[in-house]
C-alpha positions as CSV (number, residue, x, y, z in Angstrom):
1,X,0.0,0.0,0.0
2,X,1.5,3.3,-0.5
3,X,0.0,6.5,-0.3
4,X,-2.7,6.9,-2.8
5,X,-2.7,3.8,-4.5
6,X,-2.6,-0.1,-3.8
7,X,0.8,-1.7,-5.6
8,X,1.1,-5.3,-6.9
9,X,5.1,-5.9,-7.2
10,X,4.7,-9.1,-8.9
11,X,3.1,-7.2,-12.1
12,X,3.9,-3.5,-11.5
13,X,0.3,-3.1,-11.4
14,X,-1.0,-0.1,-9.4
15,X,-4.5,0.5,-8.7
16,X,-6.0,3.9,-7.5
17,X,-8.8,4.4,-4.6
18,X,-11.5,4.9,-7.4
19,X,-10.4,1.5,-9.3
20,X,-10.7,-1.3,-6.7
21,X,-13.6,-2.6,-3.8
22,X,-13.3,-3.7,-1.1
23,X,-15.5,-7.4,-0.7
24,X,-14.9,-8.4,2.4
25,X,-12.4,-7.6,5.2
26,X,-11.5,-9.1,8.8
27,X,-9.5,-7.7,11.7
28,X,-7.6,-9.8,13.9
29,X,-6.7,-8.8,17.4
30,X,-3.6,-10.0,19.7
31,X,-4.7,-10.7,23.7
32,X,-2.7,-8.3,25.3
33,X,-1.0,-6.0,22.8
34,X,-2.8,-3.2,20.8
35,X,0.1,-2.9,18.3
36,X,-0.8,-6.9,17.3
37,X,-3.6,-6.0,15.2
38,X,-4.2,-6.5,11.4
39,X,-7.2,-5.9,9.0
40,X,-7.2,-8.0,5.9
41,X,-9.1,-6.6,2.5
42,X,-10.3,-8.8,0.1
43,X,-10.1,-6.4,-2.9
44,X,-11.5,-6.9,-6.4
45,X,-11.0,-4.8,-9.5
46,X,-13.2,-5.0,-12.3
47,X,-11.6,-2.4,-14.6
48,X,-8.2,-4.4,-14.3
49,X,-10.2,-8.2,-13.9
50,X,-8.1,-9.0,-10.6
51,X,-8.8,-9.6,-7.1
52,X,-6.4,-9.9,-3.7
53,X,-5.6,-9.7,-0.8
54,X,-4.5,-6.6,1.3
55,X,-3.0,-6.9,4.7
56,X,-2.3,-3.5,6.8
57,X,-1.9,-3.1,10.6
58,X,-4.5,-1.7,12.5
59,X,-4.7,1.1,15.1
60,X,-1.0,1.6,16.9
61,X,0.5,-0.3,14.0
62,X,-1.5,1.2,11.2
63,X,0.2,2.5,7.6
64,X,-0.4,5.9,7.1
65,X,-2.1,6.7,3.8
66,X,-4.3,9.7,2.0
67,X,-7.6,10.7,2.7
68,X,-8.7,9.1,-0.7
69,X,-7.0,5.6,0.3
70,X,-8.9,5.9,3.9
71,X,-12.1,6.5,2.0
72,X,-11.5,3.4,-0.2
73,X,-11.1,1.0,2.8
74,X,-13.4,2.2,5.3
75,X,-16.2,3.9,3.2
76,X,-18.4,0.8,2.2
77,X,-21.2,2.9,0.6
78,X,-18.7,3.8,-2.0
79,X,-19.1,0.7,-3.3
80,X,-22.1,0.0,-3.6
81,X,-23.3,-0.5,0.1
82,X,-26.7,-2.3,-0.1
83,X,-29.4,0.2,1.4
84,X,-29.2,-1.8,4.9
85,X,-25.9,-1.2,5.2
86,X,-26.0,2.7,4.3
87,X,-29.2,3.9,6.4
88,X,-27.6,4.2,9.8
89,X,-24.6,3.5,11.5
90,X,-24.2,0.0,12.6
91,X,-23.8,-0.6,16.1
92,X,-21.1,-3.4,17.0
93,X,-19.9,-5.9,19.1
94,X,-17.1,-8.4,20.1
95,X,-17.2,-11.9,19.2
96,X,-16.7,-14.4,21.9
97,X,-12.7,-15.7,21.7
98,X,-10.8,-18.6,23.7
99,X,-9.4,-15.4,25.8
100,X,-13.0,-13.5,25.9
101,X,-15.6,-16.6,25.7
102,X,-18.3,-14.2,27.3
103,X,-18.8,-12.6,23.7
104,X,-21.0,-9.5,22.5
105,X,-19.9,-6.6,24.5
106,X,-20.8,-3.9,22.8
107,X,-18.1,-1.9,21.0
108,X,-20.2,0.7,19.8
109,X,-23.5,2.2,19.5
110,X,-25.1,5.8,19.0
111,X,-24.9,6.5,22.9
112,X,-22.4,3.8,24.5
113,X,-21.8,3.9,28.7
114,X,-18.4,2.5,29.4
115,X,-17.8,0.9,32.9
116,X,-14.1,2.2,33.7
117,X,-14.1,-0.1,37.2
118,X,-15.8,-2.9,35.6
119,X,-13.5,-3.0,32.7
120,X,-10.2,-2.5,34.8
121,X,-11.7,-5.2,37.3
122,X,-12.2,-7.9,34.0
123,X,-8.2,-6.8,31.8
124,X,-6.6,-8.4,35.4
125,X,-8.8,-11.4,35.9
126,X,-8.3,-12.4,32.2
127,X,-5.7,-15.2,31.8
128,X,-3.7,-13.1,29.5
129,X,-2.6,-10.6,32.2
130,X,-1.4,-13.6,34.0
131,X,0.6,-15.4,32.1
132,X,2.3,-12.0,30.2
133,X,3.3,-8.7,31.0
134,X,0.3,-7.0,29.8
135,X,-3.2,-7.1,28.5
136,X,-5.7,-4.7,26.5
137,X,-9.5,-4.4,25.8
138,X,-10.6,-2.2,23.5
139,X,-13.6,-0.4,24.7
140,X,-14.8,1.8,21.8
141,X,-14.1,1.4,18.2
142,X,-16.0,3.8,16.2
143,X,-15.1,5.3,12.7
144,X,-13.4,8.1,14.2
145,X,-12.0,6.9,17.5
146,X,-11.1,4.1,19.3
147,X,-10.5,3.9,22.9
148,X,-8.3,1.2,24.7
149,X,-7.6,0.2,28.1
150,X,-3.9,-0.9,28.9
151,X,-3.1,-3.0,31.7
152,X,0.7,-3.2,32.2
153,X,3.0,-5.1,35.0
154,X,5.9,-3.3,36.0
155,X,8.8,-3.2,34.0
156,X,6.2,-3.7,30.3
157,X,7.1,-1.9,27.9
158,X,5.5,-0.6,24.6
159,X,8.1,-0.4,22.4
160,X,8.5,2.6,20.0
161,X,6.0,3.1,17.7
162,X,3.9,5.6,15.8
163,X,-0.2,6.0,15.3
164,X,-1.3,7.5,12.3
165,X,-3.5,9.7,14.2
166,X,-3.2,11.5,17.5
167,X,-3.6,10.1,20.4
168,X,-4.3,10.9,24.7
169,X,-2.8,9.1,27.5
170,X,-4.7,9.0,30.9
171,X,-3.6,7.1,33.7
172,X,-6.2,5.8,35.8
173,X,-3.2,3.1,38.1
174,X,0.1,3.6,38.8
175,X,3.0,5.0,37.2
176,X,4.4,5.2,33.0
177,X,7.0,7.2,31.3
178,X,6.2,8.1,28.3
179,X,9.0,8.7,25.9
180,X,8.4,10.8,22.8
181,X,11.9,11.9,21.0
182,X,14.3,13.6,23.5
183,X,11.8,14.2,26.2
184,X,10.4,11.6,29.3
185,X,7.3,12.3,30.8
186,X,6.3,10.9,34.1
187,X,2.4,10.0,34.2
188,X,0.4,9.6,37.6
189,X,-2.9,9.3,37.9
190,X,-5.4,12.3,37.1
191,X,-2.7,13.2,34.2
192,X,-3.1,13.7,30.8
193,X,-1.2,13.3,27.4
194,X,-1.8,13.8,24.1
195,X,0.7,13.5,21.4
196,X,0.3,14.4,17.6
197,X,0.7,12.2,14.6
198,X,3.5,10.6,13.6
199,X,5.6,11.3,16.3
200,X,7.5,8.0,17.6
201,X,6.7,6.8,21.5
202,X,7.3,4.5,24.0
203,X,5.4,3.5,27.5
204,X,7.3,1.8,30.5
205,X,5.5,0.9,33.3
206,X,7.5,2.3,36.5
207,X,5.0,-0.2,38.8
208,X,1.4,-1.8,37.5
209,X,-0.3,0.2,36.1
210,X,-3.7,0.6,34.2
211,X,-3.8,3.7,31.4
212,X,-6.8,4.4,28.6
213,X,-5.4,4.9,25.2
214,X,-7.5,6.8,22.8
215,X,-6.5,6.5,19.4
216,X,-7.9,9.5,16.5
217,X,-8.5,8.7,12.8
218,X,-6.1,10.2,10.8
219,X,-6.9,13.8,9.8
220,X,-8.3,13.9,5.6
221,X,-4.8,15.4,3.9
222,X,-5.2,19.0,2.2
């Protein structure tokens, strides 16, 4: 994928946001890391009489790309969205998993109440948190935002990385530096942070600690 166009390299063929579809697509979500995430297109193009498959990360570890590329992937009614599909925005829920078996929380919905305690109680009774240094649950995951709850023992680290949109840190446990460049920041809870796009980061967990990630679309390029 590059910026405003999708690129075979076993044909040279490169097709543009207006000359592909996207069929069907699938995210996959690691158990305790938001930067092990991937989406995967099934693309088809009937001006060029090929179809494919398209793998990009998702959130954290996500490609940037232009507005028209974002547009192509995430737009269904561009292509044809049937009228079910286009009359109002779908609400959403989880799928029950080995590490979730519980199933259909709701992920979003025109008005959604999130449980802050509840979810903090559930990311350290999952078995994920004990048998690793970490664990996630996304809470929200909207078109334009997506909020994540980090649970983090002490000494995990997220390693450098950068978001294609910005993003806020709040700590609701313990203590995290946050490196961004040159500088450290020392987060406690009732702090704070929001970083822009593109700008690489690191967390380290000081002691346990619990902090919500919220995670902006990338801005449509002028």
């Amino acid at each position: 994928m590059q910026d405003n166009c999708l690129v075979c390299h076993g044909n040279a063929l490169q097709l543009a946001s207006d000359e592909f579809r996207v069929d069907r697509h699938y995210r996959f979500e690691g158990q305790s890391d938001p930067g092990d995430e991937a989406v995967v297109y099934a693309i088809s193009s009937a001006r060029h009489n090929v179809k494919g498959t398209l793998v990009n990360g998702y959130g954290v570890s996500s490609e940037a790309m232009g507005a028209d590329m974002v547009k192509a992937l995430r737009d269904n009614s561009a292509f044809g969205a049937s009228p079910d599909e286009t009359r109002a925005p779908a609400e959403k829920s989880n799928d029950a998993t080995p590490q979730r078996p519980a199933g259909t929380r709701p992920l979003d919905a025109p008005l959604l109440v999130l449980d802050l305690p509840q979810a903090l109680a559930q990311i350290k009774q999952e078995p994920a948190w004990h048998s690793s240094d970490r664990n996630s649950l996304t809470l929200l995951q909207s078109d334009g935002i997506r909020l994540v709850l980090i649970a983090l023992h002490e000494g995990a680290e997220l390693k450098t990385h950068t978001t294609p949109g910005p993003i806020s840190v709040q700590v609701l446990e313990g203590h995290v530096s946050f490196r961004s460049q040159e500088q450290t920041t020392e987060l406690v809870p009732g702090q704070l942070l929001t970083l822009h796009a593109g700008l690489p980061h690191s967390v380290v967990a000081r002691q346990e600690s619990v902090f919500l990630l919220t995670l902006a679309s990338p801005a449509a390029r002028k």
